[in-house]
SEMIDO-729929 format. One record per residue: residue in three letters; chain; x, y, z of N, C-alpha, C in turn. Coordinates in steps of 0.02 Angstrom, whole numbers, plus 50000, padded with zeros to 5 digits. Atoms other than C-alpha are relative to their C-alpha. Layout:
BEGIN
  code  unit  neast  nnorth    nup  caeast  canorth   caup  ceast  cnorth    cup
   Ala     A      X       Y      Z       X        Y      Z      X       Y      Z
...
% end
This chain:
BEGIN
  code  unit  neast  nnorth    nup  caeast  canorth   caup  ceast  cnorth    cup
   Unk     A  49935   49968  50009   48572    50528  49644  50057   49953  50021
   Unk     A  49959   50043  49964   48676    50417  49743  50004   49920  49965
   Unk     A  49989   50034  50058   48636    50267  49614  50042   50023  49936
   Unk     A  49967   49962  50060   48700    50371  49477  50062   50010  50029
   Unk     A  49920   50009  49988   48870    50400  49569  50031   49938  50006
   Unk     A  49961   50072  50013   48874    50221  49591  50033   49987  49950
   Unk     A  49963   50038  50083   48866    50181  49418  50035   50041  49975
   Unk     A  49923   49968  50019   48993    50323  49383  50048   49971  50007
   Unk     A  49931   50035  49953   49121    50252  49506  49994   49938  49960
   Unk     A  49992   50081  50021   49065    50065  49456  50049   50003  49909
   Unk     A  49965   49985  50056   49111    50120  49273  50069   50052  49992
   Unk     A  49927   49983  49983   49286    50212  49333  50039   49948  50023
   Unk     A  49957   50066  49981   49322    50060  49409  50038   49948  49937
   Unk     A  49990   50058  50017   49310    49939  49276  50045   50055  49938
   Unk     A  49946   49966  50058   49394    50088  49152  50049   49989  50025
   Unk     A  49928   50032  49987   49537    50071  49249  50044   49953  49985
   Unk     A  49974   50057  50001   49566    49907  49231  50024   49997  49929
   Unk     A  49998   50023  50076   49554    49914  49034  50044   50046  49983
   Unk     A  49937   49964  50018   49645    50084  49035  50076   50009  49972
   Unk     A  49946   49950  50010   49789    50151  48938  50045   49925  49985
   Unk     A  49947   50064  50017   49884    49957  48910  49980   49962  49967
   Unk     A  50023   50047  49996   49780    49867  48827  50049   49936  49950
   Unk     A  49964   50041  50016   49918    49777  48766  50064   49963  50053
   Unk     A  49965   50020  49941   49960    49739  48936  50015   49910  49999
   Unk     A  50030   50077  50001   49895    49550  48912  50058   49977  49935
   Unk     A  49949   50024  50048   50016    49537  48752  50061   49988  50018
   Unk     A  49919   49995  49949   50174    49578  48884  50008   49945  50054
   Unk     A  49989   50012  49940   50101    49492  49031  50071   49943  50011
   Unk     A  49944   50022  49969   50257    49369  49010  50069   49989  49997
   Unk     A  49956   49940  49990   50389    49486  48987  49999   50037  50061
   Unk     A  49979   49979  49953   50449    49519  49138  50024   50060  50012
   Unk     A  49969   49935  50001   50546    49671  49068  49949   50053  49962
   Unk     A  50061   49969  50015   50384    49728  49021  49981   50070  50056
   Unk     A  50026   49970  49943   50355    49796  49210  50026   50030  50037
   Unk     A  49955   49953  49963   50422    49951  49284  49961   50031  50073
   Unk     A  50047   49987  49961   50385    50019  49452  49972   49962  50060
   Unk     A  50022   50065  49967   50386    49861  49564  50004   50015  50069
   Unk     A  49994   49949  49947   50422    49985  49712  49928   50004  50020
   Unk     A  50057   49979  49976   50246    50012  49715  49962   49958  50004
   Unk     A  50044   50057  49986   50200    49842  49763  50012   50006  50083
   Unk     A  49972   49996  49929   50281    49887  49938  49936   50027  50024
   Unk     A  50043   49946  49963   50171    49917  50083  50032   50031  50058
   Unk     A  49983   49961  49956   50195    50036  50191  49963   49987  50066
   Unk     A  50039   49996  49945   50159    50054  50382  50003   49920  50035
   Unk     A  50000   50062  49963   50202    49923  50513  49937   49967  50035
   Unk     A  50045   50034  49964   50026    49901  50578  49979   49971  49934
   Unk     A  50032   50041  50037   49986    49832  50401  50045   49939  49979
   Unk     A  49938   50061  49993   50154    49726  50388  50011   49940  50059
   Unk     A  50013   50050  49940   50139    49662  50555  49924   49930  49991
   Unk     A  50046   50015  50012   49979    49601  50489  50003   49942  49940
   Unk     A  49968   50010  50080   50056    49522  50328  49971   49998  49953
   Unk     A  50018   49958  50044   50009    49637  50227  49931   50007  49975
   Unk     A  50062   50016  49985   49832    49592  50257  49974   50062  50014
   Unk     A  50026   49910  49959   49777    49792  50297  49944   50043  49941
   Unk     A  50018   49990  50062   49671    49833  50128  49920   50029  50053
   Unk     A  50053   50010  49952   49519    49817  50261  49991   50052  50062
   Unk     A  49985   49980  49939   49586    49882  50408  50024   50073  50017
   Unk     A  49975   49934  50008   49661    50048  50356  49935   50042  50011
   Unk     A  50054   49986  49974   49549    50170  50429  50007   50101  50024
   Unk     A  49979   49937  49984   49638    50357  50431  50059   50021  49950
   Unk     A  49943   49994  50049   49811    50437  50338  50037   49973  49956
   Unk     A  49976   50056  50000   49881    50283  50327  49961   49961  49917
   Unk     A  50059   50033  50070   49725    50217  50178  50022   50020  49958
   Unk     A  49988   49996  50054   49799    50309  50053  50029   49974  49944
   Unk     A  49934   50049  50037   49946    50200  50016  49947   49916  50003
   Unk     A  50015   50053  49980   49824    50056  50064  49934   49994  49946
   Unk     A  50053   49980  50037   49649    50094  49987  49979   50065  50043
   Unk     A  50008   49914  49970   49598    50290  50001  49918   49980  50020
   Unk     A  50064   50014  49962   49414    50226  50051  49997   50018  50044
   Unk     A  50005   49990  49916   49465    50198  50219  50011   50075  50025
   Unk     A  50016   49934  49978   49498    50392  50227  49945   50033  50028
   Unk     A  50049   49953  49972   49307    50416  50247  49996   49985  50082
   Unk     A  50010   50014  49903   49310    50337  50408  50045   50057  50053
   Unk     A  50005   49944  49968   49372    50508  50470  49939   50042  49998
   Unk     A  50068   49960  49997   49200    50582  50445  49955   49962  50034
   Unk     A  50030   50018  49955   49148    50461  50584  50034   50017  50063
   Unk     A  49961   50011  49962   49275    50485  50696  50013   50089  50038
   Unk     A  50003   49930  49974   49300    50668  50811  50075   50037  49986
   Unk     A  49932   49970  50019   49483    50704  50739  50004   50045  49943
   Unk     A  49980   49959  50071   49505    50846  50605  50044   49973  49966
   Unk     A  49931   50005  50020   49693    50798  50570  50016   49931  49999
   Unk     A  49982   50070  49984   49756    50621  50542  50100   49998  49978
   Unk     A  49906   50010  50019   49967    50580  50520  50032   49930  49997
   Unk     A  49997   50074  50005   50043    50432  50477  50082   50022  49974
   Unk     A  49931   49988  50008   50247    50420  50478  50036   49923  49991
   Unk     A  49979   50083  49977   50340    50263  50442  50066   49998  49957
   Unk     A  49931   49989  50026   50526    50216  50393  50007   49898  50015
   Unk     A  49977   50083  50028   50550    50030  50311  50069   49996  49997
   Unk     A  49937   50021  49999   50723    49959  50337  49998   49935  49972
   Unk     A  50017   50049  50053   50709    49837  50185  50051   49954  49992
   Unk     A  49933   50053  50008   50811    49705  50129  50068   50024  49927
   Unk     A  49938   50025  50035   50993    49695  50051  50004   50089  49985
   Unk     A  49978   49939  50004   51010    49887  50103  49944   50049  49953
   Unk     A  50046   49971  50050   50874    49956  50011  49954   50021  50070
   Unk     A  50060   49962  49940   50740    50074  50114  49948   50034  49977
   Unk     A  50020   49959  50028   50601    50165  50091  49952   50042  50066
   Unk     A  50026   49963  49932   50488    50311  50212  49956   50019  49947
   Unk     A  50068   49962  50025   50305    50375  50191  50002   50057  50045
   Unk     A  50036   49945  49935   50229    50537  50269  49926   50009  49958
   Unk     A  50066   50008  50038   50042    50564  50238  49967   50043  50069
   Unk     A  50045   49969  49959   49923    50683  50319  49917   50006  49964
   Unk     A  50089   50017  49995   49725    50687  50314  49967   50058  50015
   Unk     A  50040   49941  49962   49615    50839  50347  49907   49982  49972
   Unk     A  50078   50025  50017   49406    50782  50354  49980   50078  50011
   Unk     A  50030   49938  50000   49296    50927  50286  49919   49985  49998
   Unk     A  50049   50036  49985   49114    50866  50341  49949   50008  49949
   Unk     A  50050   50018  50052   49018    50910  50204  50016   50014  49941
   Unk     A  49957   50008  50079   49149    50894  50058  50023   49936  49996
   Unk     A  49988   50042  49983   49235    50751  50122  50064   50005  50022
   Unk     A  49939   50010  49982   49427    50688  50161  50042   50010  49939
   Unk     A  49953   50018  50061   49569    50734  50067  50073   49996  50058
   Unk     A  49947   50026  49977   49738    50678  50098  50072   50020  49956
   Unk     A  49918   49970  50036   49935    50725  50033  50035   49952  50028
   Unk     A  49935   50024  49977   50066    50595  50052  50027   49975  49951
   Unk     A  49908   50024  50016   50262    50560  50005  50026   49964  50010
   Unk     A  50004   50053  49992   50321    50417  49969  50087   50009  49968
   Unk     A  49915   49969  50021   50532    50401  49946  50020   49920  50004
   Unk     A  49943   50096  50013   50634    50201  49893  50050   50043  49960
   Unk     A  49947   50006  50022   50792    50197  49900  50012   49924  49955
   Unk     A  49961   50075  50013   50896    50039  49817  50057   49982  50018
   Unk     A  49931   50014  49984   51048    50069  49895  50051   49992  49945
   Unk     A  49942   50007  50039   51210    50057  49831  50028   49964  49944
   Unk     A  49996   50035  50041   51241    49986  49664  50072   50019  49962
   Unk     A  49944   49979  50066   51411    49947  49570  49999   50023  49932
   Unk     A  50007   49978  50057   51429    50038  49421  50069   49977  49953
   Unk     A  49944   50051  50058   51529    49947  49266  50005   50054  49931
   Unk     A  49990   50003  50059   51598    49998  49092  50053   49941  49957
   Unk     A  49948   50010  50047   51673    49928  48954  50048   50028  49957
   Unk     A  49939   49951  50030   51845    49972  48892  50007   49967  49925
   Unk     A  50008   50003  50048   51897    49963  48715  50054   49925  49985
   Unk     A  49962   50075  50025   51985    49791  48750  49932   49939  50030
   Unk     A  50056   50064  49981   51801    49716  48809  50015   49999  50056
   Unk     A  50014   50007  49922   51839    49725  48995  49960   50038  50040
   Unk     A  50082   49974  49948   51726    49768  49145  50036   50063  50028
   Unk     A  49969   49949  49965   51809    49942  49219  49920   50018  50044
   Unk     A  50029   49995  49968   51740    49987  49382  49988   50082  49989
   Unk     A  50028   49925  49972   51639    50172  49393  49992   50019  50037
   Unk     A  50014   49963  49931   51601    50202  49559  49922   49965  49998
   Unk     A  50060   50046  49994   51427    50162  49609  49933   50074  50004
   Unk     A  50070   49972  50005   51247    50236  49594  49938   49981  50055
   Unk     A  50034   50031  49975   51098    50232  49695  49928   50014  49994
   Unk     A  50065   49988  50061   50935    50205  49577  49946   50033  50081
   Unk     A  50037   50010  49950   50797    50286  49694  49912   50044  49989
   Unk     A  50046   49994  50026   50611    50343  49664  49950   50049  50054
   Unk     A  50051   49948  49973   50477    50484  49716  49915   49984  49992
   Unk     A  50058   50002  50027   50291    50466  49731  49956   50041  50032
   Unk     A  50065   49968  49947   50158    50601  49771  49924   49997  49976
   Unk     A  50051   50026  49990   49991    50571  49827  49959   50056  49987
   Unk     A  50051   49945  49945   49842    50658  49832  49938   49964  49999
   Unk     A  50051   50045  50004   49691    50570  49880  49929   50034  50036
   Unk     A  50064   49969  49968   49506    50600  49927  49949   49952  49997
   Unk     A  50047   50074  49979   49364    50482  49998  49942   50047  50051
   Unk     A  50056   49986  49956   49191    50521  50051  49969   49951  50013
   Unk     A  50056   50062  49991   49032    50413  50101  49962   50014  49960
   Unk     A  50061   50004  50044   48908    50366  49973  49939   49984  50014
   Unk     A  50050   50006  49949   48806    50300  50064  50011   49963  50074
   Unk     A  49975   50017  49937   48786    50223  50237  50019   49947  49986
   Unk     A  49974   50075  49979   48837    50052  50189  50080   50004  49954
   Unk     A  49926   49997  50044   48999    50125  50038  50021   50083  50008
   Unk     A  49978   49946  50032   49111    50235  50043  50070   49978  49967
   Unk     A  49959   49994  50060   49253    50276  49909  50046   50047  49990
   Unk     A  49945   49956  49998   49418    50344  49879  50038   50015  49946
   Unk     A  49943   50000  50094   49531    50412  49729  50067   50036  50023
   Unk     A  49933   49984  50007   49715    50428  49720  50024   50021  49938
   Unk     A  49959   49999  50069   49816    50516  49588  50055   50012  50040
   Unk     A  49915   50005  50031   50005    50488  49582  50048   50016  49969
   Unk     A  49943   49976  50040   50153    50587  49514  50041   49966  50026
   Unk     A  49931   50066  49972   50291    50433  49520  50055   50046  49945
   Unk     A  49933   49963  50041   50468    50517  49484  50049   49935  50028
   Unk     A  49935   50073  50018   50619    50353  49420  50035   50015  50018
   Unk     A  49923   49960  50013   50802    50411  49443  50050   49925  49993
   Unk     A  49931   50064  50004   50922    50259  49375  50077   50026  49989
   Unk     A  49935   49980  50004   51074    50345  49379  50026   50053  49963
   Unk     A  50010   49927  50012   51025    50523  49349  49961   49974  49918
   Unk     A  50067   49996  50049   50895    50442  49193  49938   49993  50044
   Unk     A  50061   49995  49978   50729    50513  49247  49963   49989  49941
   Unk     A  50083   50010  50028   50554    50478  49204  49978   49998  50050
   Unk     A  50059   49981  49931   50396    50517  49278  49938   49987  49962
   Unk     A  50062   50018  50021   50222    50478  49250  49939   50019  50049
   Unk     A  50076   49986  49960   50048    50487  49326  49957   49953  50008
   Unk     A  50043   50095  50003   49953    50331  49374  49917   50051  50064
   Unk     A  50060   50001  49931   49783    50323  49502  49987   49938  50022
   Unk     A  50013   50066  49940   49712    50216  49640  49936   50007  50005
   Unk     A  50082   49981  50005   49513    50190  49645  49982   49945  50068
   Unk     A  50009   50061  49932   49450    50098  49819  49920   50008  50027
   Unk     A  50081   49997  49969   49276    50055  49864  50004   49958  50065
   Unk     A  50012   50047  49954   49221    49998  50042  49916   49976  50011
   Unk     A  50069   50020  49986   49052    49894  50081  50030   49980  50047
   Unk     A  50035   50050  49935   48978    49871  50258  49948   49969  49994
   Unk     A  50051   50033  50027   48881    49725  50230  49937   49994  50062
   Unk     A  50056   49992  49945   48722    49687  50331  50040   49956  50062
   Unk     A  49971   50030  49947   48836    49562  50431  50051   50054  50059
   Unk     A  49970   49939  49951   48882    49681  50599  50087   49988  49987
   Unk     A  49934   49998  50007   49092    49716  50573  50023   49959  49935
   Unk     A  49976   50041  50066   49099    49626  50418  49991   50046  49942
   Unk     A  49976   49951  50055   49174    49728  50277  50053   49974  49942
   Unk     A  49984   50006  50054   49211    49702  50099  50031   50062  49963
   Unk     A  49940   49958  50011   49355    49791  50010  50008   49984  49923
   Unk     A  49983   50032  50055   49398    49800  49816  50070   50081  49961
   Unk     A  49949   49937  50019   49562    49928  49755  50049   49966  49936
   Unk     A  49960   50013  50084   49613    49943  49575  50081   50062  50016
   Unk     A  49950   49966  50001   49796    50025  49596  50088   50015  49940
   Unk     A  49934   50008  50052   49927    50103  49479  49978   50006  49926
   Unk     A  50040   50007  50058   49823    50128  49327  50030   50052  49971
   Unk     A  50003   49940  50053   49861    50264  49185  50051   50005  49966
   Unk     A  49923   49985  50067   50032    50308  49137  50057   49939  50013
   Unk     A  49950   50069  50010   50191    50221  49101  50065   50059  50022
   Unk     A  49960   49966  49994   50365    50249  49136  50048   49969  49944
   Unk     A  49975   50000  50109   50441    50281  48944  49953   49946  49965
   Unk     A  50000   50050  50001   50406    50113  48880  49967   49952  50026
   Unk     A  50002   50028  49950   50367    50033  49019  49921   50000  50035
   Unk     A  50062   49990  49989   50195    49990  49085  50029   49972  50116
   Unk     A  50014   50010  49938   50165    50009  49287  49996   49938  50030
   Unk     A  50016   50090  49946   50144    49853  49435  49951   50011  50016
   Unk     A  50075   49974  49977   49958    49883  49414  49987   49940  50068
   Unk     A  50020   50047  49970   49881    49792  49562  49930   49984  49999
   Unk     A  50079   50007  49992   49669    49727  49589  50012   49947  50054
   Unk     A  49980   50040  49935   49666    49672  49762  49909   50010  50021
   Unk     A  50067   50018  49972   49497    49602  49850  49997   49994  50084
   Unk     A  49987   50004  49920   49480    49600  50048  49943   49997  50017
   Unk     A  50062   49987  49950   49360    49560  50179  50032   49989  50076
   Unk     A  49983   49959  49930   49375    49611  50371  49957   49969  50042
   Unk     A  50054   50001  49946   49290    49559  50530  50022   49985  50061
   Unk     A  49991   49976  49924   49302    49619  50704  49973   49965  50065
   Unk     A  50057   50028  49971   49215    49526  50841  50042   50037  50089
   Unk     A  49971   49975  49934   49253    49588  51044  49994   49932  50048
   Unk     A  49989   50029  49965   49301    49482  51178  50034   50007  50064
   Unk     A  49954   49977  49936   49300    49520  51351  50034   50073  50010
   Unk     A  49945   49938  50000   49366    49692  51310  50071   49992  49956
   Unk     A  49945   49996  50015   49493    49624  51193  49947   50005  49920
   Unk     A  50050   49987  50073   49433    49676  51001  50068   49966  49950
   Unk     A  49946   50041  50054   49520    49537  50877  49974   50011  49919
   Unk     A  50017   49981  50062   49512    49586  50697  50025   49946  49968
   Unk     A  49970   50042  50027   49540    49461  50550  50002   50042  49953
   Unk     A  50009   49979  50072   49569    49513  50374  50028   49942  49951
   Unk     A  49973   50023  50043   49616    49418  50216  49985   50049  49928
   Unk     A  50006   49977  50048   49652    49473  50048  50029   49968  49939
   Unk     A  49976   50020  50067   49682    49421  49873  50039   50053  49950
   Unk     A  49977   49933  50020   49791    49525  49772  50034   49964  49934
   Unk     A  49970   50015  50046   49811    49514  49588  50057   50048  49956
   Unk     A  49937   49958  50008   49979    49597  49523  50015   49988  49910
   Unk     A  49995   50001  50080   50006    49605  49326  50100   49967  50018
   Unk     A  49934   50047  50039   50161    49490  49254  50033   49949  50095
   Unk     A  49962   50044  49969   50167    49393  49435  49928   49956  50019
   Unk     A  50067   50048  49989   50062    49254  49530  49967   50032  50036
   Unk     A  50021   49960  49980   49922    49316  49601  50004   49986  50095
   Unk     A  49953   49982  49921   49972    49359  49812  49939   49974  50071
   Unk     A  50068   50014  49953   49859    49288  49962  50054   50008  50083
   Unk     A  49996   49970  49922   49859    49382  50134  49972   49998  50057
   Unk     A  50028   49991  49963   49807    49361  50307  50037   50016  50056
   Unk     A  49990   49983  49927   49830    49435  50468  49953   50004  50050
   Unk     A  50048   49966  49937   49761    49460  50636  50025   50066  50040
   Unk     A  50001   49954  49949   49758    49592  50765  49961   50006  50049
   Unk     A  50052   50007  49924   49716    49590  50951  50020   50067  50026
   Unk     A  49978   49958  49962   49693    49731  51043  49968   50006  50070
   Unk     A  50028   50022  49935   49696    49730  51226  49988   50058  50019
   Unk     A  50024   49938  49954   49609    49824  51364  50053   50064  50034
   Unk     A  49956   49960  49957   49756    49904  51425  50054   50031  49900
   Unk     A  49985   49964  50074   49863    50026  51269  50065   49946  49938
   Unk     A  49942   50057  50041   49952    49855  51187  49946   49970  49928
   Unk     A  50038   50034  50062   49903    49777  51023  50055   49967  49953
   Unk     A  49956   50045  50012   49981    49633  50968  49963   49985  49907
   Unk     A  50018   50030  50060   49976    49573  50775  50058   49940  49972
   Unk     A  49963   50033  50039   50042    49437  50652  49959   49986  49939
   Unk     A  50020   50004  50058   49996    49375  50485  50064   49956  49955
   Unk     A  49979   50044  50055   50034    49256  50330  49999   50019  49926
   Unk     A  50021   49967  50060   50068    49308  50154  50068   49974  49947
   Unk     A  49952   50052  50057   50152    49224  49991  50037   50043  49962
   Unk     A  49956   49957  50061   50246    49376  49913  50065   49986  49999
   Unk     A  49922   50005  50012   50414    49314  49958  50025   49925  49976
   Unk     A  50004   50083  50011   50378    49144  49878  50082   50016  49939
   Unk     A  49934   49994  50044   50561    49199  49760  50054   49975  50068
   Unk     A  49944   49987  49950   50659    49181  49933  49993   49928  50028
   Unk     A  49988   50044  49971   50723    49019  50028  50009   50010  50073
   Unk     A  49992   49998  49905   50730    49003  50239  49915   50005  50024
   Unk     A  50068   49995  49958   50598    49054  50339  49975   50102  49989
   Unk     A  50000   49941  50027   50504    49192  50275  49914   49985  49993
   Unk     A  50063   50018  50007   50311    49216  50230  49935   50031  50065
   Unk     A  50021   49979  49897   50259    49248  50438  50028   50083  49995
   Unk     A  49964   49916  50006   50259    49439  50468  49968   49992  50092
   Unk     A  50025   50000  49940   50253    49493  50674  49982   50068  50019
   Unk     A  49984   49932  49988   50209    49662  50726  49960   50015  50071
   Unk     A  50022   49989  49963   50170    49756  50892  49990   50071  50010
   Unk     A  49996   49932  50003   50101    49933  50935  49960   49979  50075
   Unk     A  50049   49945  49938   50043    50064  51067  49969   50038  50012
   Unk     A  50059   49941  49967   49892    50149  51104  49990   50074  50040
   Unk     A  50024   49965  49952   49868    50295  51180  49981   50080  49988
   Unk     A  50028   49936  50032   49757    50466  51168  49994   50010  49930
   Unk     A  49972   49974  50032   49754    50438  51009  50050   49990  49946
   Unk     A  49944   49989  50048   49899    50420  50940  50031   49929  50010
   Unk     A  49955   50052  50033   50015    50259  50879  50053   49985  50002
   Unk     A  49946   50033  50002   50173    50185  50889  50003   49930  49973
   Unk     A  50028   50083  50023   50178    50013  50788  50076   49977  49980
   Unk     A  49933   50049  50022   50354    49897  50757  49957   49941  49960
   Unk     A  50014   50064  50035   50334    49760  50621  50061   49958  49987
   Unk     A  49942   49989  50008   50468    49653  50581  49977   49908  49940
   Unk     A  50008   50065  50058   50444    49520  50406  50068   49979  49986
   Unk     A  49948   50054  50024   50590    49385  50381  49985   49976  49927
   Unk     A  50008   50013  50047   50624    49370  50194  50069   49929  49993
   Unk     A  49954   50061  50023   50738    49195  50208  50063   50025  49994
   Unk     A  49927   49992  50045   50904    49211  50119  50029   50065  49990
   Unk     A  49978   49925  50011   50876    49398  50083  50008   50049  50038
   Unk     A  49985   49960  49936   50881    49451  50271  49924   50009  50035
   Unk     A  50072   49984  49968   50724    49534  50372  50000   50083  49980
   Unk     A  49986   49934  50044   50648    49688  50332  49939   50034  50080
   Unk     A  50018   49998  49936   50598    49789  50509  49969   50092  49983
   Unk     A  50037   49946  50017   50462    49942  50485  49992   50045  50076
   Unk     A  50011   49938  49940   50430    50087  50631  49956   50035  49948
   Unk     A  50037   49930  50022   50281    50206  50615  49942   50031  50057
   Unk     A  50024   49956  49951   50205    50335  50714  49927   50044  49960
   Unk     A  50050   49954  50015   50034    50406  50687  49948   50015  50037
   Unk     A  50029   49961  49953   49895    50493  50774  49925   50054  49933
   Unk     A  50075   49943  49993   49720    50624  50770  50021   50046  50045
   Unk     A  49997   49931  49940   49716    50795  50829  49966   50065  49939
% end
C-alpha cells in the first residue's frame, strides 16, 4: 500500500511540473510572461536569518509557506496546536505578514490554514492629457492575498509529504484577479543519522489572466550534528525559479544550551542589487516552547529588509 502512494505522489509530483503551461518553456524569456513574483518571498525570520536556506529545517506552522512536509513532524512531537506569526519590513516601503496555524490529528494527519498579505506600497499614479502630457492621479497601492490550506502526513518512517492549495487574490489598482495554484513537498530521512533530503515543486496550476505564476522546484539537504550541548544545523538548497537564474542557499543555525539561538546564511537572490547584500543574520529565543526570532537581510542599494516572528505549541 504504501508503494502505491508513493508512486501516486511520485506521479503528482512530476504532473506538476508539466501542468497547465506547457508553453511555459516558449515564454521562459519574456519576462512579462511572469506574474506573481510575491510568491518567491520567504517568510519567517528563522528561515531568513538562515538565508533562506529553511526548505529542510521547517518543522511545524511555519512548513507551509516553506515545504508542507515538514508539517508531519507534528505527529512526532507532544503539541496539538502549532502558530507561526511574522511581519517582513521589506525594501523601498513595500511589506508583507503571514499567520498560519497547525492542528496534528494522529491518525489522519496535519492540516494547516495560513494568510499570507504583500503590500507594494505607495505608487504614483500618471495619465495622459489630450496634449500628450503626464497629469499626476494620486497614487495606488498594488497589494495581494494568499490562502493556504495544507496537509502532511508520514508515509513511511523514512518520508513524509505535504500538499498545499492556494487561492492567490492580485489588486493593481482595484484590477483583480485570482487564481488557484498548489505546493507538493516530500521529505527523506536517509540512513545517514540527521541527514535529510528535501524536494518542493511550488505554485503550480493556475494563472493570473494571462499570466503564468513564479513556479518554483527547489532541492535541499539538512544536517544536524550536537556539540557539547550546542545542536548546529546546516542546510543548503538549490532553487529553480521559472524565467530567472536558478538561486543557491545556505545557512547555519546554532543553538545553545541556555534559550539563545544564533543564525546566518548566504544566498544569491539579490544578485539585481549593488553594495553589500547576499549575507542574511538572524537571532531567536527559546523558551517552553514557544519562539521569538529577528532576521535582518541587507539588499545593497535597495536598503535592508528586517523580519520579526513569533511562534509556539500548545
Amino acid at each position: 500500500m504504501k508503494k502505491f502512494i508513493f508512486t501516486i505522489f511520485s506521479l503528482l509530483l512530476s504532473f506538476s511540473i508539466i501542468y497547465a503551461d506547457i508553453d511555459v518553456l516558449e515564454k521562459y524569456d519574456d519576462s512579462s510572461s511572469v506574474s506573481g513574483k510575491y510568491l518567491n518571498l520567504k517568510p519567517g525570520a528563522q528561515g531568513a536569518g538562515m538565508g533562506n536556506a529553511y526548505i529542510g529545517m521547517a518543522n511545524n506552522a511555519v512548513s507551509m509557506f516553506w515545504n508542507p512536509a515538514g508539517l508531519a513532524n507534528m505527529l512526532k512531537t507532544s503539541g496539538e496546536w502549532n502558530f507561526f506569526i511574522n511581519h517582513n519590513i521589506w525594501i523601498m516601503d513595500m511589506m508583507a505578514d503571514n499567520i498560519a496555524i497547525a492542528k496534528k490529528f494522529e491518525k489522519i494527519g496535519v492540516f494547516g490554514l495560513g494568510i499570507s498579505y504583500f503590500n507594494a506600497g505607495q505608487i504614483e499614479k500618471y495619465d495622459i492629457d489630450i496634449n500628450n502630457r503626464y497629469v499626476e492621479k494620486g497614487n495606488f497601492s498594488p497589494y495581494s492575498l494568499i490562502g493556504t490550506v495544507s496537509y502532511s502526513n508520514i508515509m513511511d518512517k523514512d518520508i513524509d509529504y505535504g500538499i498545499n492549495l492556494k487561492y492567490i487574490l492580485d489588486n493593481i489598482d482595484n484590477s483583480i484577479l485570482y487564481t488557484f495554484a498548489f505546493d507538493i513537498g516530500v521529505r527523506y530521512f536517509s540512513p545517514i543519522k540527521n541527514l535529510l533530503f528535501n524536494i518542493v515543486a511550488k505554485n503550480f496550476g493556475g494563472r493570473l489572466g494571462e499570466f503564468i505564476l513564479s513556479k518554483e522546484l527547489s532541492f535541499a539537504a539538512t544536517y544536524s550534528f550536537e556539540i557539547n550541548e550546542f545542536l548546529l544545523s546546516a542546510e543548503t538548497d538549490i532553487c529553480g525559479i521559472v524565467n530567472n537564474y536558478p538561486v543557491y542557499n545556505f545557512g547555519i543555525e546554532l543553538k545553545t544550551p541556555s534559550i539563545l539561538i544564533l543564525r546566518s546564511g548566504y544566498h544569491t537572490t539579490n544578485s539585481f542589487a549593488d553594495g553589500f547584500k547576499d549575507f542574511s543574520f538572524g537571532i531567536g529565543l527559546e523558551m517552553d516552547g514557544k519562539n521569538l526570532d529577528i532576521s535582518f537581510e541587507p539588499y545593497g542599494e535597495f536598503g535592508n529588509s528586517l523580519q520579526l516572528a513569533i511562534s509556539g505549541s500548545f
